[in-house]
C-alpha positions in Angstrom: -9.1 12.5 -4.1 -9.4 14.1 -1.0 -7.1 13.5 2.1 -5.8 10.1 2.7 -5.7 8.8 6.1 -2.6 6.7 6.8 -1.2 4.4 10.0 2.1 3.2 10.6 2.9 0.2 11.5 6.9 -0.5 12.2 8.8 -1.2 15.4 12.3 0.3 14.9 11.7 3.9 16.3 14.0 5.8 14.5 12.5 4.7 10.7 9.0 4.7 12.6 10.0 8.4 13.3 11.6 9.1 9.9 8.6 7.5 8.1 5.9 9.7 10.6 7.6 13.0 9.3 7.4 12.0 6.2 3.8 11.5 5.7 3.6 14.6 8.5 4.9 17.1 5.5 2.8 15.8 2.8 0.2 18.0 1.5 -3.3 15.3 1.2 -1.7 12.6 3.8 -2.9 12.4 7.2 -1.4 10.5 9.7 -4.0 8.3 12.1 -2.0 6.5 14.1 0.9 4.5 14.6 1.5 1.0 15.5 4.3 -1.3 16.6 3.3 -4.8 16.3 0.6 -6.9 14.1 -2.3 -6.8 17.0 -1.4 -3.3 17.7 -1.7 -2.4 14.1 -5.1 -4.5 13.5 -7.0 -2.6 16.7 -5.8 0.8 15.3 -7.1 0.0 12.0 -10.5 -1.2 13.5 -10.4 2.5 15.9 -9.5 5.3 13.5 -10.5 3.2 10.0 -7.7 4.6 7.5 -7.4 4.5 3.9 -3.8 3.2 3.7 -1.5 1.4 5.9 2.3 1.6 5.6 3.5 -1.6 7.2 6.8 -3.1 8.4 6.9 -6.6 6.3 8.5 -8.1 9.9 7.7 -6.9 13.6 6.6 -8.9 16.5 5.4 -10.8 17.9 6.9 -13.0 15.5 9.0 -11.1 13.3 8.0 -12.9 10.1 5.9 -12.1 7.9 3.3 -10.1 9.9 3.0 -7.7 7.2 1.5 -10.2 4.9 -1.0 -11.5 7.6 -2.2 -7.9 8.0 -2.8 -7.8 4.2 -4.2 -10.5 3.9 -6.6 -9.8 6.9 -7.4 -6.4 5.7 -8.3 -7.9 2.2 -10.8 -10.5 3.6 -11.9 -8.0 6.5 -11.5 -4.2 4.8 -11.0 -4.6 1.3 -10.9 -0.8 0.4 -8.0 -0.2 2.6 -4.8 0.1 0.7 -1.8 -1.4 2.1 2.0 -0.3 1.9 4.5 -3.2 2.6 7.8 -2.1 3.6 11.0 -4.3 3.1 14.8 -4.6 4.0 14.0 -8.1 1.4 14.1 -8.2 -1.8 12.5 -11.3 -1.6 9.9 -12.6 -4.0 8.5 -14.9 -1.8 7.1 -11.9 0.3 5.8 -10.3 -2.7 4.0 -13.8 -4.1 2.4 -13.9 -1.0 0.8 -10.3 -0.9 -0.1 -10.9 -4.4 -1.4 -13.9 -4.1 -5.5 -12.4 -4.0 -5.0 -10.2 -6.5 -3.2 -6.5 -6.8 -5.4 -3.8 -6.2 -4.5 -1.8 -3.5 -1.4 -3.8 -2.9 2.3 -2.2 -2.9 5.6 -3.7 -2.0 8.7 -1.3 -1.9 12.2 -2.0 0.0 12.4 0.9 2.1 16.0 2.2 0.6 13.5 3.1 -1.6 11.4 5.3 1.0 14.5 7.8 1.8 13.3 8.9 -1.4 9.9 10.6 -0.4 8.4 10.6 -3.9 8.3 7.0 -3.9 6.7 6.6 -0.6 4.2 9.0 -1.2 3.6 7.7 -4.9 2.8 4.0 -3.4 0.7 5.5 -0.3 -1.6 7.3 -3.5 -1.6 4.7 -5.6 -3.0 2.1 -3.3 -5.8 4.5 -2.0 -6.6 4.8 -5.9 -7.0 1.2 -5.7 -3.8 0.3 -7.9 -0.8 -1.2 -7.4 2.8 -0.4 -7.1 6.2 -3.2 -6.7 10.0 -2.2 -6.5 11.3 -3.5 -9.6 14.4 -4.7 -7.4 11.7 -7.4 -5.8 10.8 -7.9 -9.9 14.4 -8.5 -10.6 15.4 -10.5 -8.5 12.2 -12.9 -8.9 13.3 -13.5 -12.2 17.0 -13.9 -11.8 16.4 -16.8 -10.1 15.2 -18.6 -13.1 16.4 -17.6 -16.5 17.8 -14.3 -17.5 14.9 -11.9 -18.7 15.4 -7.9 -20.4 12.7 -5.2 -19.4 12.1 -6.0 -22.9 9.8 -9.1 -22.6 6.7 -7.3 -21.8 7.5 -5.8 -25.7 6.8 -9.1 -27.0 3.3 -9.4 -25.6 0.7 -8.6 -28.1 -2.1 -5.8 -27.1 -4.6 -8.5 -26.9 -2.2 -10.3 -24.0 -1.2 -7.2 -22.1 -4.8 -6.7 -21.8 -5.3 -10.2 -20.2 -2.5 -9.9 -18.0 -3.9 -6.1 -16.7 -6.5 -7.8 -16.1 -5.3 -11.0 -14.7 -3.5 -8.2 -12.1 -6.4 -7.6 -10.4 -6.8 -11.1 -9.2 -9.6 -12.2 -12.2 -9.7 -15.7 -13.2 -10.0 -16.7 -16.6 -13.9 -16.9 -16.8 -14.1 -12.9 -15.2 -11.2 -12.0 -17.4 -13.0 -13.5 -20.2 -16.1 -11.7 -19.1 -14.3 -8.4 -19.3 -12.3 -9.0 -22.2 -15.8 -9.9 -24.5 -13.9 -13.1 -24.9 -14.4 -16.6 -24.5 -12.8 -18.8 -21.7 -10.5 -20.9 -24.3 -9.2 -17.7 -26.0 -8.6 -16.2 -22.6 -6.6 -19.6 -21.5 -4.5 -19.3 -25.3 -3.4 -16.2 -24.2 -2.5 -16.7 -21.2 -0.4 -19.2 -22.1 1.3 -17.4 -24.8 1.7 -14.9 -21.9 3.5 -17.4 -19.8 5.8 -18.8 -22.3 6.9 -15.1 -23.8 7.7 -14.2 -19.8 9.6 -17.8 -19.5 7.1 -18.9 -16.7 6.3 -22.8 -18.5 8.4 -24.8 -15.7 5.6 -23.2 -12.9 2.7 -24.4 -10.4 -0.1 -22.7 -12.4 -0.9 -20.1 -9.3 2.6 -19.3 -9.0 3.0 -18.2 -12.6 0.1 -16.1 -12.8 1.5 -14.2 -9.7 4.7 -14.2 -10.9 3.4 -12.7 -14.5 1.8 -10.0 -12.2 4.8 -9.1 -10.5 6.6 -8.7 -14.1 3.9 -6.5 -15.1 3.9 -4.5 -12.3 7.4 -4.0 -11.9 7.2 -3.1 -15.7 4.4 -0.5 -14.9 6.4 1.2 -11.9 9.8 1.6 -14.3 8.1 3.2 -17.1 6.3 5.7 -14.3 3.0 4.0 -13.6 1.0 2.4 -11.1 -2.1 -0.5 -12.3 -4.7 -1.1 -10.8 
């Protein structure tokens, strides 16, 4: 693709500053703007219409969760803009919530990992090709908190159920996935089933587990080099 258009969106000046020369020296990245707060960042969108945001996942006025409200505006509002959420956290909760419509275009990295530029810059193209990118730290410590789990699990899925949960990460329900798949809506809900109980996710609300299927997948995606879409 051509060259993607990026705004910032982080209040602590000197990793605003760090992150601006960053995308400043990449070859295909243009920085349009910066921001410092979630109504700041929502105008500038609106003005100079980017194809990526890289936002703070906390900055005023709250300092909450405003970089989940802006994905989750942007997704109802500007679906084709990708968005970058950036993270001291790694907190699952966060990450649940960004995925919660669906993946595409939707990336979650703790910004230890953006002093490596690679990363950064990997996320910022991914979500402008309309995939999806997570830190496998946010991956690991999701499922921590329940029962132990190897990289391995994912192994276990058949082909048939790794296709049903790529396409379950792009926020399909069963009858679309079903639709995609040539398949019918009772073998699509087998499978995802067998999906959940392979990735230890029985004890869940059903929304919660799909999500939190996604996030395996993802983070199983980014450590073997790849993003999904």
């Amino acid at each position: 693709m051509g060259t993607v258009r990026v705004v910032l969106a982080e209040d602590n000046a000197l990793l605003r500053q760090g992150v601006e020369k960053l995308i400043a020296h990449q070859d295909g990245l243009e920085l349009a703007g910066t921001a410092i707060d979630l109504p700041g960042l929502l105008a500038l969108v609106d003005d100079v219409e980017p194809d990526v945001v890289v936002t703070d996942i906390r900055m005023p006025p709250t300092g909450t969760d405003e970089g989940v409200q802006a994905a989750a505006h942007l997704r109802e509002h500007r679906p084709d803009v990708g968005v970058v959420v950036l993270s001291q956290y790694a907190n699952p909760e966060y990450a649940l919530a960004l995925l919660a419509d669906g993946s595409a275009r939707r990336a979650y990295l703790l910004k230890e990992s953006v002093a490596g530029v690679d990363e950064l810059v990997r996320a910022i193209r991914t979500v402008a090709e309309g995939g999806s990118m997570v830190d496998p730290a946010v991956v690991d410590s999701l499922v921590g908190a329940s029962a132990p789990r190897r990289p391995s699990d994912l192994d276990r899925l058949t082909t048939r159920e790794m296709e049903t949960l790529a396409e379950m990460a792009q926020g399909k329900n069963n009858a679309a996935i079903a639709s995609s798949l040539f398949l019918s809506e009772r073998a699509v809900e087998k499978h995802t089933n067998a999906i959940f109980s392979k990735l230890g996710l029985t004890e869940e609300e059903d929304v919660n587990r799909r999500v939190k299927a996604v996030l395996i997948y993802l983070g199983g995606q980014v450590a073997g080099g790849a993003g999904t879409g």
